[in-house]
C-alpha positions in Angstrom: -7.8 13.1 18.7 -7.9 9.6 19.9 -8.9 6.3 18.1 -9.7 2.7 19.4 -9.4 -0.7 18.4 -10.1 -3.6 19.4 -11.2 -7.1 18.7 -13.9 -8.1 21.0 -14.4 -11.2 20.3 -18.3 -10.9 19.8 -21.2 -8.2 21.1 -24.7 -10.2 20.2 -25.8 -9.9 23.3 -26.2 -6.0 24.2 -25.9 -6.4 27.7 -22.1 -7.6 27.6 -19.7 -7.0 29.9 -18.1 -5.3 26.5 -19.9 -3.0 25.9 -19.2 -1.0 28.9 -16.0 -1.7 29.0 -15.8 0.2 25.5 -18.0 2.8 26.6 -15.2 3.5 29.2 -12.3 3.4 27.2 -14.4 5.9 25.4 -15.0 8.2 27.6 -11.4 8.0 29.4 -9.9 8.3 26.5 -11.7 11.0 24.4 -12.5 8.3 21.9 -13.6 10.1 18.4 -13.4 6.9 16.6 -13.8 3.2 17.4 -13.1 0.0 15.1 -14.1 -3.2 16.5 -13.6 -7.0 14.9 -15.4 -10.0 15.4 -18.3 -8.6 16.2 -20.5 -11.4 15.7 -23.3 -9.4 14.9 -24.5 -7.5 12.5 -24.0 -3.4 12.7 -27.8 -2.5 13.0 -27.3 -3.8 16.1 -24.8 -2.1 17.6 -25.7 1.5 16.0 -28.5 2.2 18.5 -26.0 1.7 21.3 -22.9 3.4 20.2 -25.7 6.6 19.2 -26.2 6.9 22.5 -22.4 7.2 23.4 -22.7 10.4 20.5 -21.4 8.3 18.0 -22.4 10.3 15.2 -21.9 7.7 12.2 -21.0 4.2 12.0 -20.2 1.4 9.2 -18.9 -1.9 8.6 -19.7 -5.5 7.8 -22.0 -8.1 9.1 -21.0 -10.5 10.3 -21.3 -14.7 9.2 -23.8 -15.7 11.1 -21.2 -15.6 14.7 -18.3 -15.3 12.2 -16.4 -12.2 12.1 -18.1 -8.7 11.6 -16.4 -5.5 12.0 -17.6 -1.8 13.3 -16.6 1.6 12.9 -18.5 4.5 14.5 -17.1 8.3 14.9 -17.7 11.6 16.8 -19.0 14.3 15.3 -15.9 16.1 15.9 -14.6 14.8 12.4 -15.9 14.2 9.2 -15.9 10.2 7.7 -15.9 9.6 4.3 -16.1 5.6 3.3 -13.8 3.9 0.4 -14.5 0.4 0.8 -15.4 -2.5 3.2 -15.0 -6.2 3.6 -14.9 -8.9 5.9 -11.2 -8.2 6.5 -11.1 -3.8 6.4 -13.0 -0.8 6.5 -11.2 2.2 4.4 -12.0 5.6 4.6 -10.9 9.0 4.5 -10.8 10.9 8.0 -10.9 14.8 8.6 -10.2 16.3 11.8 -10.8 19.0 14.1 -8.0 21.0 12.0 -9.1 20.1 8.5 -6.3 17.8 8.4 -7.1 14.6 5.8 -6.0 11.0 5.4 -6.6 7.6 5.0 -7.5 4.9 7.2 -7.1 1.3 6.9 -8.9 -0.4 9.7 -7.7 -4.2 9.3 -8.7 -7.5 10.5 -6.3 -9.9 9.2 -7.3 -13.4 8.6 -6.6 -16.3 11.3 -6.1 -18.5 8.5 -2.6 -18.1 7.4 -3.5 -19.0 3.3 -6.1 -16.2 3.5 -3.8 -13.2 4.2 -2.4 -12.7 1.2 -4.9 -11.5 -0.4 -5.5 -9.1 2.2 -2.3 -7.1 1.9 -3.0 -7.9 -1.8 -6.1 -5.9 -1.2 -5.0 -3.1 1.0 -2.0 -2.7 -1.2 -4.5 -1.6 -4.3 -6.1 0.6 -2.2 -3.8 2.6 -1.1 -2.3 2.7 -4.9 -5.8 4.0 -5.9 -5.7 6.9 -3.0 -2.6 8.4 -2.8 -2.0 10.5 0.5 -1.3 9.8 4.0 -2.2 6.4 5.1 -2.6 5.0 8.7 -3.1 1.4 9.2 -4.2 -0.2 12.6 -6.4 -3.4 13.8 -5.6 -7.1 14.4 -3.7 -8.2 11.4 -3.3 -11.6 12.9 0.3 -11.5 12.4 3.6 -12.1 14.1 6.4 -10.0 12.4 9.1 -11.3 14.3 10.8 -13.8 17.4 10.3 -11.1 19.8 6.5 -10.7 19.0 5.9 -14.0 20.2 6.2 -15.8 23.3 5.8 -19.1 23.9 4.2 -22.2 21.1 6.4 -23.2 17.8 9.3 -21.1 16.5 8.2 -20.8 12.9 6.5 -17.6 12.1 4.3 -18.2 9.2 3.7 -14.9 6.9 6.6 -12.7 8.3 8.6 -12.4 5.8 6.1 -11.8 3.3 4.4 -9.4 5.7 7.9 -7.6 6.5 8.2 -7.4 2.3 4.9 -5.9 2.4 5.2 -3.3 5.0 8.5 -2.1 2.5 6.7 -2.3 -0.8 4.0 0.6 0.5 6.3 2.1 2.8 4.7 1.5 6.0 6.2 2.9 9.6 5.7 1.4 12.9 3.4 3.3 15.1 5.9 3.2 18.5 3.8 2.0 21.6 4.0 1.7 25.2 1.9 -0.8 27.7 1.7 -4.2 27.2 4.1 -6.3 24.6 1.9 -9.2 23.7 -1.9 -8.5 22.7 -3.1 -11.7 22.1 -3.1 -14.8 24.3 -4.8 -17.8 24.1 -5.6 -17.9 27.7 -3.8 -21.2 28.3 -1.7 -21.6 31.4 2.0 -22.9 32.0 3.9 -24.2 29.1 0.8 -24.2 26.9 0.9 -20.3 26.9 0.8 -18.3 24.2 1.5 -15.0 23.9 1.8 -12.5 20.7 1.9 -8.7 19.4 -1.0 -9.2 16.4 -2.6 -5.9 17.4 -0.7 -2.8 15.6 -0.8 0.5 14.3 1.4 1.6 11.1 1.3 4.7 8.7 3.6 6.0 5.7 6.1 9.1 6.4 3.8 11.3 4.8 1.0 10.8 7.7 3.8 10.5 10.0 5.1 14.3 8.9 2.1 15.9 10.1 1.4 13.5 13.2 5.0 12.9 14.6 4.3 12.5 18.5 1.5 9.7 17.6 2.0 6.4 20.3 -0.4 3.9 20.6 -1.3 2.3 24.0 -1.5 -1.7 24.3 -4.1 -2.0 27.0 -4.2 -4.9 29.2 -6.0 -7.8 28.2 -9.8 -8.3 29.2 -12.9 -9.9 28.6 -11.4 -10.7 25.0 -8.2 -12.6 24.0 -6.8 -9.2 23.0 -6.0 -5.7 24.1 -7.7 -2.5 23.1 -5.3 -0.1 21.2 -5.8 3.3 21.6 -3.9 5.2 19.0 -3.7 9.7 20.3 -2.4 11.7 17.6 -0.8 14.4 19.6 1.2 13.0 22.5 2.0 15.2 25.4 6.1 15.6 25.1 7.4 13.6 28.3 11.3 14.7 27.2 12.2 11.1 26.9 14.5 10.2 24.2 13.1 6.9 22.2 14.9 3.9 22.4 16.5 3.1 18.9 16.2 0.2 17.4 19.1 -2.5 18.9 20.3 -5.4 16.8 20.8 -8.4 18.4 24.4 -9.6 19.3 24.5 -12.6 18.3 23.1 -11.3 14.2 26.9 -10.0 14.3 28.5 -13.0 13.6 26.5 -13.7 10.4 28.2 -12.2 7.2 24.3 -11.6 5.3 24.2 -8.9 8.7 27.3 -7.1 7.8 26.4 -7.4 4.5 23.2 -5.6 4.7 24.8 -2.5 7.2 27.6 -1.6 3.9 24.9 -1.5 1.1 22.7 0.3 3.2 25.6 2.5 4.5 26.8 2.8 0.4 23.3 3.4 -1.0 22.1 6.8 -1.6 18.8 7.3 1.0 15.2 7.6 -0.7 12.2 9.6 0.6 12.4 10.8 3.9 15.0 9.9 6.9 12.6 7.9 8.8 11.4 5.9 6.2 15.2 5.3 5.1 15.7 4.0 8.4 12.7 2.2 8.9 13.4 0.2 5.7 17.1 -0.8 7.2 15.6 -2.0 10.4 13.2 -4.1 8.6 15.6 -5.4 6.0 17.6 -6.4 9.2 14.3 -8.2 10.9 14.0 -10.5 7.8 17.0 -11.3 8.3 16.5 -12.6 12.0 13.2 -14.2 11.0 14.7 -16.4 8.4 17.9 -17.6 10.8 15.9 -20.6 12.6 14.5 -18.6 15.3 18.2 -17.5 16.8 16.7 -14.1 17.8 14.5 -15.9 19.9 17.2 -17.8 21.9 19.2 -14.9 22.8 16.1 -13.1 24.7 
């Protein structure tokens, strides 16, 4: 089972480039489920079209006038049961192929930074309200750390208060391969911008029954962002993953060794990987919040 994302940056006109190019992705990828953002259109519209592709179901919400919108459609392969919707998510429940059921958070965070907030705000009451496995993916418009970003100012509004509430509900990073930077805005030279805003996280106890899941950044085209494709059950490549590296320089600061002995002292809760997810993050504040340093030593 595969899923998509991807903010298109706008489908009003049903004869875009985009639309083909996400009926490829589709069909390459064995798309059962798609989530697009800023539509720019309202869902009747697409419905008809994504039908065709044997997109059984679809939901979202209409867009502003050519302000936002989001989509979700699905195969009928698996079953979709809503939860809620809003210019910024679509929640629902997913069942698959093997009767397997969990929660999914399709997310488009706010571009303005004072909005986002109350978007995790959000999120984090519904997940309180359905307990279970959770998976999280979309553009949430947010840096996390130096080495999400390259290029523009140093400061990283949000990150720490987005890195305090990926810890609060437990939230994993989804490991991915292809590109590092899923946004640009398509300036050239020393105007460039690059960043990782497009992501995919879920909580252990999703991650317990999907532990080979790997997202893939696909290049950027005909939008200011990559498609994610997020499979569930990845083909075993006998690679070993790359741990997560501190950097050198974090070292020499005593809040660093500091953090390694309590989290070395401290008696682990919940599972392994969440233990250690929570000490890597814990460590990434930390970088975030020392002036950009991180940054430098790239």
């Amino acid at each position: 089972m595969s899923l998509l994302s991807w903010n298109c940056r706008g489908l009003k006109n049903l004869s875009s480039q985009n639309l083909g190019f996400i009926s490829s992705i589709a069909s390459t990828n064995s798309i059962d489920c798609i989530f697009l953002s800023e539509t720019k259109c309202q869902v009747s519209c697409l419905e008809p079209f994504f039908s065709k592709l044997g997109f059984q179901g679809c939901k979202g919400f209409d867009a502003d006038g050519t302000k936002g919108g989001l989509f979700l459609c699905w195969s009928r392969s698996i079953v979709v049961s809503m939860i809620s919707t809003s210019k910024n998510h679509v929640c629902c429940s997913i069942k698959d192929v093997t009767g397997f059921i969990y929660y999914v958070a399709f997310v488009y965070g706010s571009p303005v930074f004072a909005d986002r907030s109350e978007i995790w705000d959000n999120l984090t009451i519904i997940m309180d309200n359905n307990k279970g496995k959770w998976l999280l993916m979309g553009d949430f418009n947010q840096v996390e750390n130096n080495n999400q970003k390259l290029g523009g100012s140093l400061v990283l509004k949000g990150a720490t208060q987005f890195l305090d509430w990926k810890l609060t509900n437990h939230l994993l990073d989804i490991p991915y391969h292809g590109v590092n930077y899923t946004w640009t805005n398509n300036r050239s030279n020393s105007a460039a911008i690059y960043e990782r805003l497009d992501k995919a996280f879920c909580n252990s106890d999703w991650k317990d029954n999907y532990p080979d899941a790997d997202v893939w950044n696909l290049p950027i085209q005909l939008s200011d962002h990559s498609p994610l494709v997020l499979h569930l059950h990845k083909q075993s490549e006998g690679k070993r993953k790359r741990p997560y590296r501190l950097d050198a320089w974090s070292l020499h600061h005593p809040e660093v060794c500091e953090i390694i002995k309590r989290e070395w002292e401290e008696s682990p809760e919940g599972s392994p990987a969440l233990s250690k997810e929570k000490f890597r993050i814990r460590l990434e504040t930390f970088e975030v919040g020392a002036s950009g340093l991180s940054r430098i030593t790239k």
